[in-house]
C-alpha positions, -999 to 999 in steps of 0.1 A, spaced: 0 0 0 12 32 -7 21 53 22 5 86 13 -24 69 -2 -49 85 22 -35 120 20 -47 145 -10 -22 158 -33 -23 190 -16 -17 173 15 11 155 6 25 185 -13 29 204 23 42 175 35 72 174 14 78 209 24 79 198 63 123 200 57 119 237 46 98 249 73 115 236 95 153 249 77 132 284 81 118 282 117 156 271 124 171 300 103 149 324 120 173 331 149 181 361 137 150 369 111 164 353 76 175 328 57 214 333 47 236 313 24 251 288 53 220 278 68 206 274 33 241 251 25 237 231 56 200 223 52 205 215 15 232 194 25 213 178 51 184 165 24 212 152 4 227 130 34 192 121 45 186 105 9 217 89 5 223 78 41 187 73 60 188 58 96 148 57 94 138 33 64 101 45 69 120 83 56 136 69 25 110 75 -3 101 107 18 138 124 14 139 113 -22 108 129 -30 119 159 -8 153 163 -23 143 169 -58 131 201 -54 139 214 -18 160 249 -29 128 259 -49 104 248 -22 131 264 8 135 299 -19 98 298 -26 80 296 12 113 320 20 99 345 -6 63 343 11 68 349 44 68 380 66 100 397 68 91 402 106 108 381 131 80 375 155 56 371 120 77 349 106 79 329 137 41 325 140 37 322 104 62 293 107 47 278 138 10 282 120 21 260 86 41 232 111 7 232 129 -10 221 98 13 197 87 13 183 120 -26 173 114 -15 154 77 16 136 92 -4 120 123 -27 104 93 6 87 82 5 63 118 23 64 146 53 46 136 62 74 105 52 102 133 77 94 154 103 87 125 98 117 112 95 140 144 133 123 151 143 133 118 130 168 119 145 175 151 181 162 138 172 185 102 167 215 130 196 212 154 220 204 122 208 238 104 209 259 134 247 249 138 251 261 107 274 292 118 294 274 142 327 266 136 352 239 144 379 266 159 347 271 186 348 239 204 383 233 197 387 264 224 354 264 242 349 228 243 323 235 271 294 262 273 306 295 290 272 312 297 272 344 278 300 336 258 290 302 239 260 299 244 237 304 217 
């Protein structure tokens, strides 16, 4: 049986864009999306398709991967270029795709809510840097700490 059998293909259309809200809600740190967070999150759909810990994810990030930079520049381009409004309008779509993933089962839910929380914390590394935990290989509050 196919997998998304029971969801629209609008539903299934905001569910392939789960990896760019999420790259965008991560980015949003400091109100936009720049060039390393976009790298790292590209990257990160790349490694996910070619190297998937969760089989249930496989045909998910290959579906994903074929047009993420449009789909990331696209929802990008659409939302508010207001930090706290781009938060909410972030939080609002994630909301909603909430709702279609939990028709997937409860197996695929939790596959993909460990696979969204890796995407997030591996894009909002995006600016640190290697030099960084060679010297602070510990937090120093108000100094490493993000």
């Amino acid at each position: 049986m196919e997998l998304y059998a029971n969801l629209s293909s609008e539903e299934k259309t905001k569910l392939l864009q789960l990896p760019a809200y999420i790259t965008l809600l991560a980015a949003n740190a400091d109100g936009k999306l720049d060039d390393r967070e976009k790298q790292k999150a590209t990257e990160f759909v790349n490694i996910k398709n070619y190297d998937n810990k969760e089989p249930l994810l496989v045909k998910y990030y290959s579906e994903v991967q074929e047009h993420f930079e449009q789909t990331l520049e696209y929802i990008d381009a659409q939302l508010p270029t207001d930090k706290d409004q781009r938060e909410n309008a972030l939080k609002q779509q994630l909301s909603e795709i909430e709702i279609i993933l939990n028709k997937l089962g409860t197996e695929y839910v939790k596959a993909m809510h460990r696979s969204m929380e890796s995407f997030m914390d591996y894009v909002s590394k995006a600016h640190e840097s290697v030099l960084e935990h060679f010297f602070f290989p510990f937090s120093i509050k108000g100094f490493s700490e993000k």
